[in-house]
C-alpha positions in Angstrom: -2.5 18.6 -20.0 -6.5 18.0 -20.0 -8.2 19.3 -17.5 -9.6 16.6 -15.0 -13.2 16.5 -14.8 -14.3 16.8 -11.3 -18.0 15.6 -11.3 -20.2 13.5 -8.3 -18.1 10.3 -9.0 -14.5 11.8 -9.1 -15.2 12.9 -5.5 -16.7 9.5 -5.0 -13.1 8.0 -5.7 -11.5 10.4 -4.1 -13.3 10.0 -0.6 -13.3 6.4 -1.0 -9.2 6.4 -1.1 -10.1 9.4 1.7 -11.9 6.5 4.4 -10.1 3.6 3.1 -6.3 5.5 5.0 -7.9 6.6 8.2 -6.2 3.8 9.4 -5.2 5.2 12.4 -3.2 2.0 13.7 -1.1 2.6 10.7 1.8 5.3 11.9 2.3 2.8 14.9 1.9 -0.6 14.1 5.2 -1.8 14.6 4.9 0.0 17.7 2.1 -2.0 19.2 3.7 -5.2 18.5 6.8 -3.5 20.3 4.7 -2.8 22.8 3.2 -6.3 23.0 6.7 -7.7 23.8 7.1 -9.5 20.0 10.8 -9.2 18.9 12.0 -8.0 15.5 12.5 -11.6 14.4 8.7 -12.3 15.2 7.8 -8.9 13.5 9.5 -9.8 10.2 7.1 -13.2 10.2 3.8 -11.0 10.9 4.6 -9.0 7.7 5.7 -11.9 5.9 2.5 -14.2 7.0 0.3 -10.8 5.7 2.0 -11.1 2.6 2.2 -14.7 1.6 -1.9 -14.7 2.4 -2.2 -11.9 0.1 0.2 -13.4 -2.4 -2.5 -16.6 -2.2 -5.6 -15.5 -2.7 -4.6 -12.5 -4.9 -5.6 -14.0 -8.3 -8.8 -15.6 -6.9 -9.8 -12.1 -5.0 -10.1 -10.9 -9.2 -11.5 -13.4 -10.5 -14.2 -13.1 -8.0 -13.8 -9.5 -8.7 -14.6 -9.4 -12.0 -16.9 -12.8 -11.9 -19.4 -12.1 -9.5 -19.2 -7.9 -8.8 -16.9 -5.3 -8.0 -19.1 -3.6 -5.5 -19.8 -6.5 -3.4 -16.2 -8.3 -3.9 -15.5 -4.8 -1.8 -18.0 -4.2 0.2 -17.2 -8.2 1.6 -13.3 -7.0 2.3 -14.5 -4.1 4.2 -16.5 -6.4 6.5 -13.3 -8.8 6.9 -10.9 -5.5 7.8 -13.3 -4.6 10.6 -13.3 -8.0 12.0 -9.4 -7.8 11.5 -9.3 -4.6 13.5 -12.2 -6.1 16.2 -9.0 -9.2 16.4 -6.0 -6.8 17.3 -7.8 -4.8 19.9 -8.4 -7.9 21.9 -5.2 -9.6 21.4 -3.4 -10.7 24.3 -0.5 -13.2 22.2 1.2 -14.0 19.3 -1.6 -16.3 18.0 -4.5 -14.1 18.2 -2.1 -11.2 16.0 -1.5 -14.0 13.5 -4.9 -14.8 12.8 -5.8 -10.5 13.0 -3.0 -10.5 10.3 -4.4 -12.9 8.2 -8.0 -11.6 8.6 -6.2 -8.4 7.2 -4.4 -10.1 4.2 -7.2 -11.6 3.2 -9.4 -8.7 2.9 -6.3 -6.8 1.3 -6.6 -9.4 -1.3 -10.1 -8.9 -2.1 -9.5 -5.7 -2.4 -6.8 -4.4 -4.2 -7.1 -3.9 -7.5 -10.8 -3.5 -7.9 -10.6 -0.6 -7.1 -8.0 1.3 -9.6 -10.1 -1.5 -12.2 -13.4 0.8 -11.7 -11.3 4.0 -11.8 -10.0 2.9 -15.2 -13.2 1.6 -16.5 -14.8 5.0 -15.9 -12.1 6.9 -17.4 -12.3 4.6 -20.6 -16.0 5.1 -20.9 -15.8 8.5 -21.1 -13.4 8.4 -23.2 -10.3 9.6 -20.9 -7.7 6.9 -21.4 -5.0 8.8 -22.2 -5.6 10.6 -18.3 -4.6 7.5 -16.4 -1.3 8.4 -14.9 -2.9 12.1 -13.9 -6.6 11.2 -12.7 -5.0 8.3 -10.4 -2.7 10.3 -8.8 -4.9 12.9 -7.9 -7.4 10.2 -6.5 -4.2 8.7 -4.9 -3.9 11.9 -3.5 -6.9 11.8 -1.4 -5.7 8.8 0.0 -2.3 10.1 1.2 -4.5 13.0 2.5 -6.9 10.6 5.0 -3.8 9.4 5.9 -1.9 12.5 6.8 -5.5 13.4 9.0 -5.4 9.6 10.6 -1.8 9.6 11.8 -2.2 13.1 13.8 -5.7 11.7 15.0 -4.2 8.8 16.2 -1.4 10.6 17.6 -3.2 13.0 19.6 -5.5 9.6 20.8 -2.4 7.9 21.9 -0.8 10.9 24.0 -4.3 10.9 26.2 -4.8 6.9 26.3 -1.7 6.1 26.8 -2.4 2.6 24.9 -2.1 2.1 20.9 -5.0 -0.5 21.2 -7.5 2.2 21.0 -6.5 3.1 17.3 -7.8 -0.4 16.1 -11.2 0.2 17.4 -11.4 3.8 16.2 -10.5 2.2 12.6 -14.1 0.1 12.4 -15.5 4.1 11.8 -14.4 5.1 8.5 -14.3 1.2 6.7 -18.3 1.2 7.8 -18.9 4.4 6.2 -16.5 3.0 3.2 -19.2 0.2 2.9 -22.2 2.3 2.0 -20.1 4.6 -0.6 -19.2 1.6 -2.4 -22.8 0.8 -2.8 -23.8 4.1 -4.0 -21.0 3.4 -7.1 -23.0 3.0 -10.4 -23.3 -0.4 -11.6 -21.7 0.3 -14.9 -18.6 -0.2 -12.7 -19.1 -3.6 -12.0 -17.4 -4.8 -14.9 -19.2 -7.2 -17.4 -21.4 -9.2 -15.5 -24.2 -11.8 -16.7 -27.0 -14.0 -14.7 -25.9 -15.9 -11.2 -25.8 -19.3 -12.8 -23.3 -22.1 -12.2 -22.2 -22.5 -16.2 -22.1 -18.6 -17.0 -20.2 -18.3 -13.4 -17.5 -20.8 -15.2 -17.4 -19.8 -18.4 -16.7 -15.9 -17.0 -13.8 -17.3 -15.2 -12.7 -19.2 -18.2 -12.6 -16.3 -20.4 -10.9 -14.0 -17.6 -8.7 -16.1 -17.2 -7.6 -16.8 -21.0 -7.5 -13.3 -21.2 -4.7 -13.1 -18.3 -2.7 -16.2 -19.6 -2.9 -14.2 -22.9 -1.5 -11.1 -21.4 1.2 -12.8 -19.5 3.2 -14.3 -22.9 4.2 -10.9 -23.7 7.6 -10.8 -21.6 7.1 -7.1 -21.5 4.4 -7.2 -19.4 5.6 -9.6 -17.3 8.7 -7.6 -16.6 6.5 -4.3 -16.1 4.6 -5.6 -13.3 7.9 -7.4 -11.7 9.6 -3.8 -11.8 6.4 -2.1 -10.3 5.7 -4.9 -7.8 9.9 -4.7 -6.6 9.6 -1.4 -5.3 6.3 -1.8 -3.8 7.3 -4.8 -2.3 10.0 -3.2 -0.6 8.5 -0.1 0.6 5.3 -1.9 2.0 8.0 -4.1 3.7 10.7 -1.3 4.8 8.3 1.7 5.3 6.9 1.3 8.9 10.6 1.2 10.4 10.4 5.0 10.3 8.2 4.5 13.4 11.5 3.2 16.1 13.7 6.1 14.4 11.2 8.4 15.6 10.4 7.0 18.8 14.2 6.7 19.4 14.5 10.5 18.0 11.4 11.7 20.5 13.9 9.7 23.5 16.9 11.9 22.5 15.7 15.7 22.0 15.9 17.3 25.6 12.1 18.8 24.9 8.7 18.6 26.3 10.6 17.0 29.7 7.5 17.1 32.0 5.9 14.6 29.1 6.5 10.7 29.3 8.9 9.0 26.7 5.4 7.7 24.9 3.4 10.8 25.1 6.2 12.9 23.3 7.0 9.6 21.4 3.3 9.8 20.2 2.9 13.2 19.2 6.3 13.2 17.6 5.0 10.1 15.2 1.7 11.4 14.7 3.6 14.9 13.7 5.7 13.5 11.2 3.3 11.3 9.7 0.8 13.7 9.0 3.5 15.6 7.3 4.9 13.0 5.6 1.6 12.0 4.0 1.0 15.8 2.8 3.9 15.7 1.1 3.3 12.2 -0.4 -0.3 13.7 -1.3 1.3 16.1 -3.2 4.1 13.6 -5.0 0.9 11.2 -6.4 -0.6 14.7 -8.0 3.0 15.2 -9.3 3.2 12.1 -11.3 1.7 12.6 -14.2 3.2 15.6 -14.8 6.5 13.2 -13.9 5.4 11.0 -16.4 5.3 13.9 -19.3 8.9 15.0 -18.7 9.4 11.2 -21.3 8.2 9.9 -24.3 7.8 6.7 -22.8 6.8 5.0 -19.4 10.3 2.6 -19.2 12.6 5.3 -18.6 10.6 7.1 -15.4 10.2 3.4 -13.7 13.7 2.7 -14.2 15.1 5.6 -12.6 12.6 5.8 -9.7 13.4 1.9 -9.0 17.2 2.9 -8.6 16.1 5.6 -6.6 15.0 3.9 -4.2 17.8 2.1 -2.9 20.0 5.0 -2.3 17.7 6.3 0.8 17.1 2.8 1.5 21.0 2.7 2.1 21.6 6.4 3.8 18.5 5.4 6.2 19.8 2.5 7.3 23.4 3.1 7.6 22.0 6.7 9.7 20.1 4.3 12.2 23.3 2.3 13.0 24.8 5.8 13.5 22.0 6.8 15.9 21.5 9.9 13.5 17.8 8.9 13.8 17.0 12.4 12.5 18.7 12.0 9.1 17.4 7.9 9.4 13.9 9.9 8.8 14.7 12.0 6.3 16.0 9.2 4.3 12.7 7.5 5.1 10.7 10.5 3.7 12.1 10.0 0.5 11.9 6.1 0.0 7.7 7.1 0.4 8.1 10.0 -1.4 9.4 7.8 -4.3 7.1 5.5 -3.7 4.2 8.0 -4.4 5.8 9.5 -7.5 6.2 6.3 -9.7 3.2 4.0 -8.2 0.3 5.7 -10.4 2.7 5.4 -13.2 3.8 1.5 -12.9 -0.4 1.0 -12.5 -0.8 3.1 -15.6 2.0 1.8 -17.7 0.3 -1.7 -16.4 -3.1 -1.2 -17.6 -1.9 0.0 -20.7 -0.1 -2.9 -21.6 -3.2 -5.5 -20.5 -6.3 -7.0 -21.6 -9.2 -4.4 -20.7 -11.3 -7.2 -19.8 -9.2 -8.9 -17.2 -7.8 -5.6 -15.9 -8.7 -6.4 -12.1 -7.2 -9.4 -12.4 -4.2 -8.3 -14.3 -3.6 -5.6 -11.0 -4.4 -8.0 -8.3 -1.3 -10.6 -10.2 0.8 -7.0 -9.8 -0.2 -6.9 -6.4 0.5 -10.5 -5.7 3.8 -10.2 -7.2 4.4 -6.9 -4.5 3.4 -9.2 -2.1 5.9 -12.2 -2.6 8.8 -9.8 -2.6 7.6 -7.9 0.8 7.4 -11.3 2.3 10.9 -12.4 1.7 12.2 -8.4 2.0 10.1 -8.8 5.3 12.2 -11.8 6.9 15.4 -10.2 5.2 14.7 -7.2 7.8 13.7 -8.8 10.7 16.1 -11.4 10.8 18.8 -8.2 10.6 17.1 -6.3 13.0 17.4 -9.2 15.3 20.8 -9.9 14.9 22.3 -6.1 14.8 19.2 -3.5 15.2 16.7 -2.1 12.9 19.3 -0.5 10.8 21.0 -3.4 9.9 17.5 -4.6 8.9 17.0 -2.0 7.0 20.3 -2.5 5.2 19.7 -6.1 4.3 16.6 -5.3 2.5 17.7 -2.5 0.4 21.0 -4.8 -1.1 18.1 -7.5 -2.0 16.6 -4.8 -4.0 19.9 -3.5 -5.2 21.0 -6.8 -6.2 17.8 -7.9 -8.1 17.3 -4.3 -10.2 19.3 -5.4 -13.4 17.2 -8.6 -13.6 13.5 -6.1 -13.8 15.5 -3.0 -15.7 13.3 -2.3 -18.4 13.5 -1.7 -22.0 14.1 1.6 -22.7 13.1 3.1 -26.5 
C-alpha cells in the first residue's frame, strides 16, 4: 500500500474532522430529551424531523456547494450549528427542541458532503486517486478520535453540573475554531468556480446538475448509494440508544454507592464512549486495508450491510432481557461496522460519479441516509413506546433486514 503523505493540509483535514466531533451533547442526547420529560414516541419524531430537513435541502446544500464555494457553503453551516446549540441550551419545551433540531438539520445539510468533495479533489490533484478508501479513513479517524476526547469531556462536565445542558454551550468552542480552519483551506478546493453573476450562477447549476441526472441513469450507481445510505441510515437512527442501556447498566452494578444514579450514570457513558470511539478510530484506518482483502468494492459492502443486522438483533433482544451489558456490546459492533465500510461506500461512490458534481453526487447519498433514518427513526420510537427501547431497537433492525435483497449488489 502507498504510503500516505502527511503534509500541512492532511493535518488540516484531519483536525477539521478533529473539531467538527467535539460534540460533547453527542454521548447524551437522548438523555437530555429524557431528561426534559419527552417520551420515546416524541424522541422518534425529533430524529425523524432532523432527517426529513436534511433529506430537503440536501441536493440544494451541493449545488450551492459547488455553485457559489466550498469554504463559505461551510463556514455558513458552522454558524447555523452554533445557533442550533445557543437553541437547546435555552429550551424549556418541545417547540423550542423542534426548531434547535431543524437549525441542526439544516446546517448538516450544508455540510455534508463538501467536505469528503475537497478531500477527494486534493487527492485527485496530486494524483492519489487510487488512495481514496485509505486517506479517508485515516482522516475519518481523527474524527472518531475528537469524539472519543468529547464524550469523556462531557462526561466528566456532567458528573460536576449535574445538568446535560451545559454540554450544548461548551459545543459553540470547537465549531468557532472550525470556522477559521476552513478559511485557511486553499482555494483550489473550492471546486470550479467562475464570476458572481446571475447567468454564470445558472448556467453552473445547469451543468451540475446535468452532470448528476447523468450519473443517476446508471442503475449501478443508484443502487451503490441506496446500499451505503441503508446502513447509515440505520445506524444514525439506532446508534444513540446505547445511551439508556448504559444508564440502565450504571443503575444496576452495586459500585460507586456514595455517587448519585446520574453522576455514575455520567461517568459510565462518557467511559464507554470515549472507548467506543477509539476503537471506531481505529476501524476507519482499518478500512482500506478491509477493502484490499477483494478485488472489487461490491462484495465488502454487501457483507458489512448483512452485518449489521445481526447486532442490531442480539442488542435488542439483550435490552428486553435486561442484559444491558451484552445490549452494549452488541451496540459496539453495529458502530464498529459502521466505521469499517463507510469510507468504502464513499469511495466506491466517488468512483462511480461524475468528478464534477461529486459534492452533489455525496450530499444525494447523504439525502438518501437521511430518508431511511427518518422512517427507521419512527419505526424505533413508536416500539420503544409501546414495549421499551429494545423492542425499538428490534423493529428497526427487521426494516433493514427486510429491505437488504432489494440494495444487494452485484458482485463480479
Amino acid at each position: 500500500m502507498q504510503k500516505i503523505e502527511k503534509n500541512i493540509q492532511y493535518y488540516k483535514f484531519g483536525l477539521y474532522g478533529f473539531l467538527k466531533n467535539l460534540r460533547f451533547y453527542e454521548a447524551f442526547l437522548i438523555l437530555f430529551f429524557l431528561e426534559k420529560g419527552v417520551d420515546y414516541l416524541k424522541i422518534g419524531v425529533l430524529y425523524s424531523v432532523r432527517e426529513i430537513t436534511i433529506m430537503f435541502f440536501e441536493i440544494p446544500g451541493g449545488l450551492v456547494a459547488d455553485a457559489l464555494g466550498r469554504k463559505r457553503t461551510l463556514i455558513a453551516s458552522f454558524l447555523v450549528y452554533i445557533l442550533s446549540f445557543i437553541t437547546f441550551y435555552f429550551s424549556n419545551h418541545y417547540g423550542l427542541l423542534l426548531l434547535g433540531m431543524i437549525l441542526f438539520a439544516l446546517a448538516d445539510a450544508f455540510r455534508s458532503g463538501i467536505h469528503k468533495a475537497m478531500i477527494f479533489q486534493y487527492l485527485t490533484q496530486r494524483g492519489l486517486k487510487n488512495q481514496k478508501a485509505n486517506y479517508y479513513g485515516h482522516t475519518r479517524s481523527w474524527s472518531q478520535t475528537g469524539s472519543a476526547i468529547a464524550s469523556l469531556s462531557a462526561g466528566i462536565m456532567v458528573f460536576y453540573s449535574g445538568s446535560y445542558r451545559i454540554i450544548f454551550a461548551l459545543s459553540v468552542i470547537p465549531y468557532f475554531l472550525d470556522m477559521l480552519l476552513i478559511w485557511s483551506y486553499p482555494a483550489s478546493l473550492d471546486g470550479e468556480l467562475s464570476p458572481h453573476t446571475k447567468n454564470q450562477f445558472q448556467q453552473r447549476f445547469k451543468e451540475i446538475w446535468l452532470a448528476v441526472t447523468t450519473s443517476f441513469k446508471h442503475f449501478d450507481l443508484l443502487r451503490i448509494l441506496t446500499n451505503l445510505s441503508l446502513h447509515t441510515g440505520y445506524y444514525k437512527a439506532v446508534k444513540d440508544y446505547i445511551q439508556p442501556a448504559i444508564v440502565s447498566f450504571a443503575v444496576s452494578v452495586p459500585l460507586f454507592l456514595t455517587l448519585q444514579d446520574k453522576q455514575k450514570s455520567a461517568l459510565l457513558v462518557g467511559f464507554i464512549y470515549f472507548i467506543l470511539y477509539l476503537l471506531t478510530a481505529a476501524t476507519s484506518r482499518y478500512s482500506g486495508r478491509f477493502l484490499q482483502r477483494f478485488s472489487h468494492y461490491s462484495r465488502p459492502m454487501n457483507i458489512t450491510l448483512l452485518a449489521g443486522v445481526i447486532p442490531g438483533i442480539l442488542a435488542g433482544f439483550f435490552y428486553l432481557n435486561h442484559w444491558f451489558f451484552l445490549s452494549i456490546l452488541s451496540f459496539v459492533l453495529i458502530m464498529l461496522n459502521e466505521n469499517l465500510r463507510k469510507p468504502i461506500g464513499v469511495a466506491f461512490v466517488t468512483e462511480e460519479s461524475d468528478k464534477k458534481a461529486a459534492a452533489s453526487v455525496l450530499s444525494i447519498q447523504t439525502q438518501a441516509q437521511s430518508l431511511f433514518a427518518a422512517v427507521i427513526a419512527l419505526l424505533i420510537g413508536w416500539g420503544a413506546q409501546l414495549g421499551g427501547p429494545g423492542t425499538g431497537i428490534l423493529a428497526g433492525t427487521l426494516f433493514l433486514l427486510l429491505l437488504f435483497p432489494l440494495v444487494r449488489l452485484k458482485q463480479d
